[in-house]
N, C-alpha and C positions, 0 to 999 in steps of 0.2 A: 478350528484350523490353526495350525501354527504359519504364521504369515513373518517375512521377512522383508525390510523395508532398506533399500539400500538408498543411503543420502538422509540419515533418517532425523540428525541435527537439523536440516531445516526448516523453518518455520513452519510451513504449510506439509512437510511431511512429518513433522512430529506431532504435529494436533491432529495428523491423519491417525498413525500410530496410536495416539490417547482414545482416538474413537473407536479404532477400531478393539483397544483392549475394553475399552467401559462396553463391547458387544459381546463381547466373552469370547474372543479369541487369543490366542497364544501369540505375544506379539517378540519381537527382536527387531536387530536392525546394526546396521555398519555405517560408519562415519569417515573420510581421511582424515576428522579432525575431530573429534568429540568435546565439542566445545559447552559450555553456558551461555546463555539459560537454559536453553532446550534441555541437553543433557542431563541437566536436574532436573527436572520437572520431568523428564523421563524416568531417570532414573527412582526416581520420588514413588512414580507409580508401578512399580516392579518388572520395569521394562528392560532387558539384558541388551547391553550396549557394548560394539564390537570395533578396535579403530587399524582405521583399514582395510583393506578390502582381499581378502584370500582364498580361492577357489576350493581348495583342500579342504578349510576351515568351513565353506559353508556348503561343501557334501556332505560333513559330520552331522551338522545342526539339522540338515533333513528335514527343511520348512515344506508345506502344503502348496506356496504358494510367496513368488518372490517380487517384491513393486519397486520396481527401478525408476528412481525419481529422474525429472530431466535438467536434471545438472549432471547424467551421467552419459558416458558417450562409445562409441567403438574404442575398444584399447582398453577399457576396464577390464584387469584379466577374470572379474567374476564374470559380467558382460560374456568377454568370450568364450567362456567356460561353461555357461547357461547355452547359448547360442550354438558352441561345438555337441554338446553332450542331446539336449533337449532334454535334460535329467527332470526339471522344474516347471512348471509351467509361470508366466509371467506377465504383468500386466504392469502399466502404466498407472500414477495417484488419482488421478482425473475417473478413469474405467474403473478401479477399486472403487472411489466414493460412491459410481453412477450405482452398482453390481452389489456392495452390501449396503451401502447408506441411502443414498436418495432415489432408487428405483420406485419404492412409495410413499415418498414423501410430499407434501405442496411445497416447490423447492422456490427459495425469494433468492434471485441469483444477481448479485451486484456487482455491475459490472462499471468498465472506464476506463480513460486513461489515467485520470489525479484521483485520489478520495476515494478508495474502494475499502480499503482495510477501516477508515472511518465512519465509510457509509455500515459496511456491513456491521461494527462494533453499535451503533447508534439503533441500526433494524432491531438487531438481538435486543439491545438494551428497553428499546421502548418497549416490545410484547412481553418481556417479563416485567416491567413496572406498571402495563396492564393486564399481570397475574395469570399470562400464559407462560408453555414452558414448550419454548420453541428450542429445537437442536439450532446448531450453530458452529460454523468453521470458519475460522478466522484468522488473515493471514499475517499475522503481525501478535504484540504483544498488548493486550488493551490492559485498560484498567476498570474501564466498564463497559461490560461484563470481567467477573473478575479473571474468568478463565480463558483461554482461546479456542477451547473444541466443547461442543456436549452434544452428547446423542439427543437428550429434552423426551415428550413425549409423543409416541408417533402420532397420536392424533394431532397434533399441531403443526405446523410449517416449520422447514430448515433453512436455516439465511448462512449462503456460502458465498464466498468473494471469488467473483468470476473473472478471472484472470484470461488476458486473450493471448498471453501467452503458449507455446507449443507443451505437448503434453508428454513427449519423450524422444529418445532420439526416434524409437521408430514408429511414431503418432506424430504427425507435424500438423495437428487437428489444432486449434486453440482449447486451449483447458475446459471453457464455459460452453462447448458444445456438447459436453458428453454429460451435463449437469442438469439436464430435464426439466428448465425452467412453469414456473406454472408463472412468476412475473419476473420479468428481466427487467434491471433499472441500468439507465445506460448513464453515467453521469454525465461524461463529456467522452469528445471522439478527436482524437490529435495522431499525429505523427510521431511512432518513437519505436522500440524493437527495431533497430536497425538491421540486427542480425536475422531476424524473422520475417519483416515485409518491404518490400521492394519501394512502395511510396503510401499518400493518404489512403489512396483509392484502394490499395493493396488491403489496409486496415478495415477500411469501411465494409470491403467484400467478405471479412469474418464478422463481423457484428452483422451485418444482414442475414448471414447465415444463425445467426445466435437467433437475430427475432422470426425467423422462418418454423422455430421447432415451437415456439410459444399459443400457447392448445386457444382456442377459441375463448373457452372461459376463464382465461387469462388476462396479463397484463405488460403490454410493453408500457413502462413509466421512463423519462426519456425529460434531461436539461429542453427544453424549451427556448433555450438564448440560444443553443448550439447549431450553428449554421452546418457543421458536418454530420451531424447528426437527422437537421430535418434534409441532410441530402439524400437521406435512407429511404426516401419518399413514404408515400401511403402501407398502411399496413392493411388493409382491409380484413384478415382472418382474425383479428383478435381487435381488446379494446386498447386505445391511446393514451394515455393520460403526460398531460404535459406539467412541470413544472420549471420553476424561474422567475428571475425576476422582470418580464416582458407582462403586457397587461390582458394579451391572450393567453397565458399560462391556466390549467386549471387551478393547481397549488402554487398561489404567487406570495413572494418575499417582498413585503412593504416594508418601509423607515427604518431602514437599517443606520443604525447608530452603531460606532466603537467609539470605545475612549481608555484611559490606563487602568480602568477596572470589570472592563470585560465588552461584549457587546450586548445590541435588544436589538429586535427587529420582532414583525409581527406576520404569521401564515392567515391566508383567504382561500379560501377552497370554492371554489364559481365566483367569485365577486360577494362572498362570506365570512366575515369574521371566526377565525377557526382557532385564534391563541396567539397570546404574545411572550417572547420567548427571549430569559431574560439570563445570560451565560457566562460561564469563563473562556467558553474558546473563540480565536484569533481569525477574523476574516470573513469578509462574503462567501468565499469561497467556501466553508465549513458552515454558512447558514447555508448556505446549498444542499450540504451534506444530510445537514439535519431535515431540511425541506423534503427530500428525496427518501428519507430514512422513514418519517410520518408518515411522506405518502406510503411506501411499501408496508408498512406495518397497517397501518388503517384501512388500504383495499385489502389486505390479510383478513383483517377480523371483520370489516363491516364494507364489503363489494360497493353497496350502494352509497355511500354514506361517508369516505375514510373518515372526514374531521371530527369523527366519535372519538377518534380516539386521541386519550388525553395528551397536554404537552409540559404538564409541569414536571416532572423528572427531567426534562433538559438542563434545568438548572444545575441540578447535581450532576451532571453528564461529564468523567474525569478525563476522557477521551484517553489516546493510545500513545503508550511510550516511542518516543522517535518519531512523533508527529508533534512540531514546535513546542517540545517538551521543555520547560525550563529548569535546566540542572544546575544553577544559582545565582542569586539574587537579591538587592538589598537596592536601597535608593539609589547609588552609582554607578552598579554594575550588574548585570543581567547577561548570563553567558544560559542559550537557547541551541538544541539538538536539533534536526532534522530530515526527513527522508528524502528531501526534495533530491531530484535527480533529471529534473526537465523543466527547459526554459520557465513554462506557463507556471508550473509549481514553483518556484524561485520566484518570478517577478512577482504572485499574488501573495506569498508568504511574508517577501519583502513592502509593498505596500501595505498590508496590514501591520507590519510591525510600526510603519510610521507616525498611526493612529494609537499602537497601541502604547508606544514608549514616544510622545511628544516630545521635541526637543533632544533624542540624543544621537549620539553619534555611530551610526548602524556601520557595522564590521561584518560582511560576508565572507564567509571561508568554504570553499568551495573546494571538494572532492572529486574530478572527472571519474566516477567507477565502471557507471554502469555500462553496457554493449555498445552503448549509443551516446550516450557522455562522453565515453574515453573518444568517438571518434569525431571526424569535423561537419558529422552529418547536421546536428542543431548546435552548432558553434557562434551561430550568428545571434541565434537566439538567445543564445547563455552570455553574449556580450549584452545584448538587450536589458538582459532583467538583471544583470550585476550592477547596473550604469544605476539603479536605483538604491546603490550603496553607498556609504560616504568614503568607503573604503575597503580592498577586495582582497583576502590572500588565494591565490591559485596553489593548490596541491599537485601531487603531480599524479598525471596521468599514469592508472591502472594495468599491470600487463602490459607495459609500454610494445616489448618486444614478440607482441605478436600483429603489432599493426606497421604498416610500413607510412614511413614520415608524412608523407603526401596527405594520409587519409585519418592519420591523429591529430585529435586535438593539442590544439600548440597554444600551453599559458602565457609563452611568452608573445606572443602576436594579440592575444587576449588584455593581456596587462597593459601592452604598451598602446592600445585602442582604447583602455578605459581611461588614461593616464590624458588621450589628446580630448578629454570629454570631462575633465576636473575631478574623477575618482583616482585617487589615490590607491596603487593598484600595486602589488607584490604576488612574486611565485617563486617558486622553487624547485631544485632535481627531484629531491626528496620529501615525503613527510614530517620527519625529522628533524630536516634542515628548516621547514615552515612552523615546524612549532617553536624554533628557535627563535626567529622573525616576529612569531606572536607574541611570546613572553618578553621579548625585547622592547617589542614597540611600544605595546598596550598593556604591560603591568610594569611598575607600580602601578595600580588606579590612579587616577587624577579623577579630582574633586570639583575639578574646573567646568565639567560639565558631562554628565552619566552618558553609559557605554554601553550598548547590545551588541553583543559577539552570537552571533550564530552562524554554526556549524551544520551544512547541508551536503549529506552523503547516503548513499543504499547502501552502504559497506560501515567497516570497523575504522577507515579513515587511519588504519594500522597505530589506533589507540589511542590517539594525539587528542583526542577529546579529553575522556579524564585524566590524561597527564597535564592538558591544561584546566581545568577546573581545579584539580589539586594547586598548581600554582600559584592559582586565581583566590585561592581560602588563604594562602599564605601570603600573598602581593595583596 
């Protein structure tokens, strides 16, 4: 089938794309920006790439079947062109994956509010370092796994990052319900999608709905610390498996240590020594990750049993770019990427970093992008977990000019609260204008005493990242 994927630069729609060519279909697709990496890695695999979106153009091309990603909306004139005509038939990414990919598969569906794109990078990674060859969709850029998408072999299990975001404009389903779970892992359950749910409760009542479709001889695995989570009550139709670091947990996280050359902590599976696990990546919160990633891979290959399966590949475990990625570094200076985009992700990224670079002087730079970021809905909270910086640049807020004043977040009222609480706190109109501020303040280096600069955004932060690391090789 010739399939056309419209939106098809983004991440989780272009490793749609790559799967669905490695199935042996005809694939395409249209962008209003055809950007990298996607685009290469598309275009890499002989995938015809279209930018912009033209109605004319895609009655010529005369696809089988058209997937309208949901980032696309009323007013798309293919949208209404599909819609006027009913030339095409059309489905949403979510119903594509359920319809050719995971209708038979044992689907490991990882879901959450923080850590899914790591969770799900770490499932894949451990069942192929125990010599399976699970498929896998994954919504980001890992590094291990080296890829982001694989069909794998069907007799194996498929690990997709279950996103409880909406599935198009016209499915306002969450993604991970149409994903067939055989174990749903839930990491944590928080407030965010401002644009999609009304409040916590609102949240909680789709992930209920997620563990509702999980078969009997399945797995809800499920954070264990999380108090919104166990508000989900009893599941009765399936099994529970708890992890965390609480001492009722099944898979519990003992002696967690960090220090400037990585962390250790050790997994108990019932009150059992299951492996001590000994790493480069940054936080509890990513032994979490990894906690949750074992369990899901070990109730995979061995129901009764998981801590068969092994844990030393964590070690090498390179995790995923744009998740506390370090883009450079020497004794004094350490300038760190990240996707964080919600209070809880910021405050834990930021105390770990405090263990992880002892002694220096921690610079948050802070992007308002996302739906719920740009507005004042967690404003309170992103004062909360910046207060654990020594010092904060505020960017400016995203599509300013579609929210009205009242209801966006405002860096200046931000700054001047972190300012009455001894951070040392700066923003700006512009981008631009703050990377101005940055290369002003904080380069030349001083030797006087080392410097972590991280930068926390879901967007391109309009490039100020490598324009300041470039500075940053030069200063």
């Amino acid at each position: 089938m010739k399939i056309y994927f419209m939106g098809i630069c983004g991440t989780a729609m272009g490793n749609a794309a790559l799967l669905a060519r490695a199935a042996g279909h005809e694939v395409l697709g249209a962008d209003s920006n055809v950007y990298p990496p996607m685009s290469t890695v598309l275009a890499d695999a002989g995938i015809t790439l279209h930018e912009g979106y033209d109605p004319v153009r895609l009655k010529s091309l005369a696809p089988g079947l058209v997937v309208i990603g949901n980032a696309m909306s009323r007013g798309n004139p293919e949208v209404e062109w599909l819609l006027d005509t009913r030339a095409i038939p059309v489905t949403s990414l979510p119903a594509l994956l359920h319809d050719f990919v995971l209708r038979d598969r044992r689907n490991l569906v990882i879901c959450g509010t923080h850590g899914k794109t790591t969770t799900t990078a770490l499932t894949a990674y451990l069942l192929r370092a125990a010599g399976r060859d699970p498929g896998f969709l994954i919504g980001g850029v890992p590094l291990d796994p080296p890829v982001g998408s694989h069909l794998g072999a069907t007799a194996d299990s498929f690990v997709i990052e279950g996103d409880e975001y909406d599935s198009a404009f016209f499915d306002k389903r969450s993604k991970f319900i149409h994903y067939a779970p055989h174990i749903a892992a839930l990491n944590n359950l928080e407030f965010d999608h401002a644009d999609i749910f009304r409040d916590l409760v609102d949240v909680q009542r789709t992930f209920s709905h997620l563990v509702r479709i999980v078969p009997r001889k399945g797995f809800v695995v499920l954070n264990g610390d999380d108090a919104n989570l166990r508000a989900l009550g009893a599941m009765p139709w399936t099994s529970v498996v708890r992890v965390g670091l609480e001492e009722a947990n099944d898979t519990r996280i003992v002696d967690f240590a960090e220090g400037p050359d990585g962390a250790q902590f050790k997994l108990l599976w019932r009150g059992q020594p299951w492996g001590t696990v000994t790493w480069p990546q940054t936080g509890v919160f990513n032994a979490r990750n990894a906690a949750m990633a074992a369990t899901v891979a070990g109730l995979a290959l061995c129901p009764m049993n998981p801590a068969q399966l092994p844990l030393a590949a964590l070690a090498q475990f390179r995790g995923v770019k744009r998740r506390q990625e370090v883009l450079l570094r020497d004794e004094a200076f350490t300038v760190i990427e990240d996707f964080g985009h919600h209070p809880t992700a910021l405050a834990e990224t930021l105390h770990a970093f405090r263990a992880r670079f002892p002694g220096a002087r921690l610079t948050a730079v802070f992007e308002p992008r996302s739906n719920t970021a740009r507005t004042k809905a967690l404003q309170t909270g992103f004062l909360r977990a910046l207060s654990q910086a020594d010092e904060v640049y505020l960017g400016a807020v995203n599509r300013p000019d579609k929210l009205g004043v009242e209801e966006r977040f405002d860096p200046e009222a931000v700054a001047q609260q972190l300012e009455t609480q001894g951070v040392e706190a700066h923003f700006a109109a512009t981008n631009a204008a703050l990377l101005d501020q940055l290369v002003a303040h904080t380069l030349p280096r001083s030797a006087a005493r080392p410097r972590v600069v991280a930068f926390f955004t879901n967007g391109s932060f309009d490039g100020i990242i490598s324009r300041y690391v470039a500075a940053a090789k030069v200063g």
